[in-house]
C-alpha positions, 0 to 999 in steps of 0.5 A, spaced: 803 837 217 803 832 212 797 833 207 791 830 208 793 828 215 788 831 221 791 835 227 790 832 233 788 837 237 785 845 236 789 851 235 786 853 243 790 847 245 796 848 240 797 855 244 796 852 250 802 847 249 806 852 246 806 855 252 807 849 256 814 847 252 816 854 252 815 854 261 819 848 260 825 850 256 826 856 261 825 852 267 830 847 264 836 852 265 836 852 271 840 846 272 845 848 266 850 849 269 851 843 273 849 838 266 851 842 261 845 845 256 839 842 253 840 840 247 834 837 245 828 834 249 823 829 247 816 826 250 814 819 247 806 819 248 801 815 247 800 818 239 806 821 237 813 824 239 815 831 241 821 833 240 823 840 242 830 843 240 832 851 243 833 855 239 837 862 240 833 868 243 829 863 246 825 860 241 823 853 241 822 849 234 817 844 235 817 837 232 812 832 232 811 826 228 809 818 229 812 813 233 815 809 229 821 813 228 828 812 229 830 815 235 837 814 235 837 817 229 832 823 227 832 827 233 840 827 232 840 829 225 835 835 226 840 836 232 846 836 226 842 841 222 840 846 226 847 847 228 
């Protein structure tokens, strides 16, 4: 979170939406084998930008930001780091 800037919702929220991205992720192996992993996944809402990246021992890193970044090329820079 960038100093001096409000979270949008409240922790109960945050563990909420933690438990859904972490439902999708695994919901989300099921189709590995006919398209191939996911690498990334990414939600454009109405605020902000969701990007999910699994990770190994099925973790999650969760990055949110604002919508004016380049989506063509922030996600795929996380990607390359995380690699």
């Amino acid at each position: 979170m960038r100093e001096g800037l409000k979270a949008l919702e409240d922790a109960k929220k945050d563990e909420m939406l933690f438990m859904e991205l972490s439902l999708r992720v695994r919901m989300r192996h099921e189709f590995d084998e006919e398209f191939g992993p996911v690498e990334f996944s990414l939600s454009y809402r109405g605020k902000i930008i969701v990007c999910s990246y699994p990770m190994k021992d099925e973790r999650v890193l969760l990055v949110t930001t604002d919508r004016q970044i380049d989506l063509n090329k922030i996600p795929f820079e996380i990607l390359k780091l995380l690699k």
